[in-house]
N, C-alpha and C positions, 0 to 999 in steps of 0.2 A: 622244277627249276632246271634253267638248261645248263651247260658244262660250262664253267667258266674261259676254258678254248673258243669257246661258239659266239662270249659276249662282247660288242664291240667298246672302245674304251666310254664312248656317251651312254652307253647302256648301263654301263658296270657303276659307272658315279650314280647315275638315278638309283640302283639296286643299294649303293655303298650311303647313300643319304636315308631310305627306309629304312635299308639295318640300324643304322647310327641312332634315328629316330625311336624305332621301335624299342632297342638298347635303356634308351632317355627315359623315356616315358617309364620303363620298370624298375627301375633307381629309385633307390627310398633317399627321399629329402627331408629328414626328419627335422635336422634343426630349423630348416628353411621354414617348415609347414609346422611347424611347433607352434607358433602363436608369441614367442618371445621377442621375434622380430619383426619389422614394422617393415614391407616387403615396397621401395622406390622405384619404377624403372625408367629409369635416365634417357632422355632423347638424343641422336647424336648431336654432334658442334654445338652441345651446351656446358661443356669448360672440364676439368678433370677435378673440382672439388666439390663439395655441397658443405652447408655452413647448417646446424641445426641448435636447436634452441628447446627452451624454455620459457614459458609468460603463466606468471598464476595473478588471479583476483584472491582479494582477500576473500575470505568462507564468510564471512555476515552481514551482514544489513546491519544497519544505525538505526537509532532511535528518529524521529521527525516529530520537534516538539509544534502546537500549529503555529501556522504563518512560516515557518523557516524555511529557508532552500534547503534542500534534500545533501548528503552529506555526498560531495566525490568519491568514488571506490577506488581504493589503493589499487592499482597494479604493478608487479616485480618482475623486471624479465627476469631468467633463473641464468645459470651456465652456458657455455657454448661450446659446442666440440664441434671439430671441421673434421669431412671423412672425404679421404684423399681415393682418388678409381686408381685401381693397376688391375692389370692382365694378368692370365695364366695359358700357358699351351704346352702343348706335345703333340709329336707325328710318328708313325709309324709308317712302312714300309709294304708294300703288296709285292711279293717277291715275281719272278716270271715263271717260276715253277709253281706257287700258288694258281696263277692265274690260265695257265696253255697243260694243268696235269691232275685237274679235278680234282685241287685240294679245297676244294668249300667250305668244309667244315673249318678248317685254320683263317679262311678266311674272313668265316662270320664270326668266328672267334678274336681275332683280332679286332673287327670293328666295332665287337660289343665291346669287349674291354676300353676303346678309345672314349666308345659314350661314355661312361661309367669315370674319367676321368676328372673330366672338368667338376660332372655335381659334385663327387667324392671330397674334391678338395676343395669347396663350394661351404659343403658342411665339415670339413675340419675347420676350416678359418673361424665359421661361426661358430662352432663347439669349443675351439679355444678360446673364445672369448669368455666364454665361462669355467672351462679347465683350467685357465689361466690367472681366472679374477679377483685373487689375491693379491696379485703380480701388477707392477705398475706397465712392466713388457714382457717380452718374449721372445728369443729369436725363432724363426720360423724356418718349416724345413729349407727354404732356399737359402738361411744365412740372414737374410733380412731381420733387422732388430723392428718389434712392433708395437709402439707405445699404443696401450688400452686402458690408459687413465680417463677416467670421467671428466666431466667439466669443470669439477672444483681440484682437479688434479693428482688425488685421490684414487686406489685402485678400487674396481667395482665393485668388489665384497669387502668393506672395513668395517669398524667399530666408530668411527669420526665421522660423519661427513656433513660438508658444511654446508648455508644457505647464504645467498645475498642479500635477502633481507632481515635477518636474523643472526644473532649469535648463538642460535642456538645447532646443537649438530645433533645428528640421527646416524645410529648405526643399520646395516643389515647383514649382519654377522652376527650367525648366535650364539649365543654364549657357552663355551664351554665344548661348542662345538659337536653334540651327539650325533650319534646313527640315528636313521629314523625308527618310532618307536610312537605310542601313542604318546607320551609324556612328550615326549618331542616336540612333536607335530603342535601340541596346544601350546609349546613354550613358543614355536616359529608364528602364529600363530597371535601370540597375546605382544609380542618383538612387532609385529607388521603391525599392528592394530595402534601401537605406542610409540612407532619411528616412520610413520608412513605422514609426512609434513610438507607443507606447501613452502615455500620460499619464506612467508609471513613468519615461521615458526608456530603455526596454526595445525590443528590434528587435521587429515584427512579419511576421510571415506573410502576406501577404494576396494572394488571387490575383486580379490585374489581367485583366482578361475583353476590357477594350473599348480600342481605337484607333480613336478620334473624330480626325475633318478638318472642315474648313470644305469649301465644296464647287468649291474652286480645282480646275481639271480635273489642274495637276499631280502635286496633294498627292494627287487621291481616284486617280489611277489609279498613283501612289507607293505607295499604301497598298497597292489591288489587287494591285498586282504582289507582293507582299512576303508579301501573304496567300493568295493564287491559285494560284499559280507552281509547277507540280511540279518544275521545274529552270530554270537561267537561259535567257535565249534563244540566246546562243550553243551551235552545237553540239556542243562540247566536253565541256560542262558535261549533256550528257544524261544522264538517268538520276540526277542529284542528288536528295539529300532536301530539300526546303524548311522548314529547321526553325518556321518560322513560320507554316505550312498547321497550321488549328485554333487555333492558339494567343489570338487576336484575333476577336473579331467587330466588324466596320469599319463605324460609323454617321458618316455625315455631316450635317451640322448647318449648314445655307445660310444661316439668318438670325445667325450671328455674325458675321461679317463683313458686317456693318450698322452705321447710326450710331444715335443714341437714336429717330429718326423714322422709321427702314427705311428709309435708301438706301445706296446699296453702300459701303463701306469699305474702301479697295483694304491699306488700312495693315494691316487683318487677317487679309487673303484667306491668310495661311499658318501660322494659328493651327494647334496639333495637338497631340495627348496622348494619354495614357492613363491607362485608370479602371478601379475595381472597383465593379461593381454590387453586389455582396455587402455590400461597408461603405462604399456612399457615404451619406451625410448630409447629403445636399439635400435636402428637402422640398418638394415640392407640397399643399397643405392646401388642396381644392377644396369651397368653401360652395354653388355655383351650377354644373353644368356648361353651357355656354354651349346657350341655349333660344330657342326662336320667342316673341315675346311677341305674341301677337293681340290683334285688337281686339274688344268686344265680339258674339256671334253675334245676339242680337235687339236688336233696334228699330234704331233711327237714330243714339244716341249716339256709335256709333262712325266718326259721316261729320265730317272737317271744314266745318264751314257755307262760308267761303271759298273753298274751292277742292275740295271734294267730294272729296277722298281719303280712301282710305282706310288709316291708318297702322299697319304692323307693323316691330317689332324684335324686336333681339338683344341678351342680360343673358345676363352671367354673372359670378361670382365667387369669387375665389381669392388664397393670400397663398402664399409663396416663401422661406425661409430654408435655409442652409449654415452648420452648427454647426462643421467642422473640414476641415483640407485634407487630411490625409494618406490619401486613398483617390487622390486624382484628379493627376497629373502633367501638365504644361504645357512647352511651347515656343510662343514669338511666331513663330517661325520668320524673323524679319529680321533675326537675327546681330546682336542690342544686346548688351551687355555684360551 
């Protein structure tokens, strides 16, 4: 690689977009790729909201006694929740000493850190959404107040929630709240199997895929064990089936157990649940995936006169709604009531 003295400023922006790029691409986007999110990406000049929903059929068939017309099947739209797009950016600086005194390394270090940016805060937003989901809102590191109520108005993890066609309500908050543990895991378990309802107030079917942890070493290697495990470790028990091998794919999700500004959160370090990928209804609606914003490649404009930097960032934008709960079950894991 030649000296950064040698590179001329159209050069350096192609070199400053591969770093940026190469940066990106090593980024762990774990909530994103989690499976809890239902991943949108928005075309431009198509409006700054999106409107999402709910529609269930009733779960049965009628009787047809002969000769009669066939019965019409109920349909319920459910809740709606509207997710609004906003931006996020930051720029940094390419000093002139960086650039005419073969500082490289400061410099690929600067532009890795800029990628690392956007995703970062990409997956806090969406990790709050569950850190947070007790909470009707939250203000967020910018000050921004951010209502993450559900459709029926409702915070995402309660003991109530209601239906439109029905008076009946479902909880997904369990009871009593445990760490995970096998007793746990069948109470979350036999809760989803008995609160998992269609609009009708009808049972549903739904296959739970994911046991999500915060990334507390006891909970992810609780999990491991439960999911890993061909037999217990004692020798007795050799040769056992692990009914739980397969049944789970175990993601962990490190930025929940954070506060609204990312620093640690010990109160939630034993957050845990399970989801179904198949019918969650969280949204991600992505207008901007997070990008290198360079600076001009000819002439001069792109030099601050003061202080002869040269400045690139990182934009990107996205909005975030959860229309209902009953795909995803929940434990605080700190034994509240």
């Amino acid at each position: 690689m030649p000296e950064l003295n040698t590179i001329s400023q159209g050069d350096f922006v192609k070199l400053a977009n591969i770093i940026f790029e190469k940066a990106k691409d090593s980024v762990q986007q774990l909530a994103r790729t989690s499976g809890l999110f239902k991943v949108d990406p928005l075309p431009l000049n198509s409006g700054e909201s999106r409107e999402y929903t709910s529609i269930d059929l009733e779960e049965y068939a009628k009787r047809k006694p002969e000769g009669d017309q066939a019965k019409r099947a109920k349909v319920q739209q459910g809740y709606t929740r509207t997710l609004t797009l906003y931006r996020v950016a930051e720029d940094i600086g390419i000093t002139y000493e960086m650039r005419t005194r073969n500082k490289y390394p400061d410099v690929i270090a600067r532009l890795t850190n800029l990628a690392s940016l956007g995703i970062n805060r990409l997956d806090l937003d969406l990790s709050h959404r569950v850190g947070f989901g007790t909470a009707a809102s939250y203000t967020d590191l910018d000050g921004v107040v951010v209502s993450i109520t559900l459709g029926d108005g409702l915070s995402f993890f309660n003991t109530a929630h209601t239906l439109r066609g029905s008076s009946a309500t479902y909880r997904n908050r369990l009871a009593g709240n445990p760490q995970l543990s096998r007793g746990a895991l069948e109470s979350i378990e036999r809760q989803a199997i008995e609160n998992t309802l269609n609009q009708f107030g009808e049972k549903v079917t739904v296959p739970y895929d994911i046991l999500w942890t915060t990334d507390d070493p006891n909970t992810v290697n609780t999990a491991r064990e439960y999911l890993q495990s061909t037999a217990e470790i004692s020798a007795p028990n050799a040769g056992v089936i692990n009914v739980y091998k397969g049944k789970y794919r175990h993601i962990t999700l490190p930025r929940v157990a954070t506060t609204a500004t990312g620093a640690v959160d010990t109160a939630k370090r034993k957050y845990w649940g399970v989801a179904s990928s198949m019918f969650s209804s969280a949204h991600l609606a992505v207008s901007e995936e997070p990008r290198l914003k360079t600076p001009p490649a000819d002439g001069k404009s792109n030099e601050e006169f003061s202080t002869d930097d040269w400045n690139f960032g990182v934009r990107g934008g996205w909005g975030i709604a959860i229309v209902d709960g009953n795909w995803m079950q929940f434990s605080s894991g700190d034994g509240a009531a």
